[in-house]
C-alpha positions, 0 to 999 in steps of 0.5 A: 653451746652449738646452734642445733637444727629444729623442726618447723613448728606452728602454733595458732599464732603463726598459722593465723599470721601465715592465712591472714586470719584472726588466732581464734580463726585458727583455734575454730579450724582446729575445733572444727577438724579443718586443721588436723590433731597437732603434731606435738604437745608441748607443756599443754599447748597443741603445734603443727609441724609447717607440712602439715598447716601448708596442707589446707593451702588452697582447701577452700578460701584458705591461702597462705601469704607466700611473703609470710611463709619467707618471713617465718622462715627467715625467724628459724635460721636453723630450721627444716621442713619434716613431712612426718611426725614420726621423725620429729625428735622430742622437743619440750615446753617450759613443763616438760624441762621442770619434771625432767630436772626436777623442779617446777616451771616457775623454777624454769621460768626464772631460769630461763628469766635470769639466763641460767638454762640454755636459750629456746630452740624455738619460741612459737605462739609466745611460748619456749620449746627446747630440744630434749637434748638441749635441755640435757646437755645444758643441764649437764654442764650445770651439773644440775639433777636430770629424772632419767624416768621423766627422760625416758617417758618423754622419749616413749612418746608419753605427755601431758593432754592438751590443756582445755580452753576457755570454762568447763561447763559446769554441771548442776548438782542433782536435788536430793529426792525430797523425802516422803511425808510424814503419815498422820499420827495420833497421841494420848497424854500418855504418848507426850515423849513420843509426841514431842519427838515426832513434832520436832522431826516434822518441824526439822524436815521444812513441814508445818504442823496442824494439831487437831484435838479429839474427845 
């Protein structure tokens, strides 16, 4: 298959490669709203398209390693420099490619694995992105299935949110209100049923019991 042109993207990998900081450096910026909503999800995972991460160049202490930009780069022989997302072309993770040929990206993982779907166009922060094209064209020469709604929904524009990192803070289950005390009663040897039967219902709401006999 022909080597294809590719944006290039970023994850918080290469951008904390690129400003000489730490990943979870990058992942604040992004928390914080330093580092702006990414220009792609991917399988879950947020990239940038380099344009956009070069913008806090010179925001602050912020200074891109200038070597560092030449070797990210020189990775990316057939790479491109896009100023708008609008004209990014639909590039897919390891989740998007599993719906569109309807299997799971486990499926995919061992594909990819095993050398049976056509290498990654870009493999960014640890992860493989193809172009949807790529996907398509190998698959049809695989003569493999192709979900033309999933295909479609991907050209829409419509993905997957963000994963969430880290753990949820879990939410305490609210206490049900605690029922309200049982009224004093008095019984005759004449109400022995009914006696009981209250005495076993105080006793199963966490109450103690206190008989007091009367002449």
């Amino acid at each position: 298959m022909a080597e294809v042109r590719v944006p290039f993207l970023l994850g918080h990998a290469e951008i904390a490669f690129l400003f000489h900081v730490e990943r979870q450096t990058s992942q604040r910026w992004r928390t914080a709203g330093t580092l702006g909503e990414p220009d792609l999800i991917a399988s879950g995972n947020p990239y940038w398209l380099l344009s956009t991460v070069m913008r806090l160049d010179g925001e602050g202490d912020r200074k891109a390693d200038r070597e560092r930009l030449a070797t990210y780069k020189a990775g990316i022989s057939l790479g491109y420099d896009l100023e708008d997302k609008e004209h990014l072309p639909v590039v897919v993770g390891i989740q998007e490619a599993a719906r569109v040929l309807d299997q799971d990206a486990q499926a995919i993982s061992r594909w990819r694995n095993r050398q049976r779907i056509a290498e990654a166009d870009l493999v960014v922060s640890g992860s493989p992105l193809w172009l949807l094209e790529t996907i398509l064209d190998d698959a049809r020469q695989r003569q493999r299935t192709i979900v033309a709604s999933e295909v479609a929904a991907l050209r829409a524009g419509q993905r997957a949110p963000q994963k969430p990192r880290g753990r949820r803070p879990s939410t305490p289950e609210a206490s049900p209100p605690p029922l309200p005390r049982p009224a004093a009663q008095t019984f005759t040897n004449a109400d022995r049923g009914a006696a009981a039967e209250f005495l076993a219902s105080v006793l199963a709401q966490g109450y103690s019991v206190t008989i007091k006999p009367r002449p």
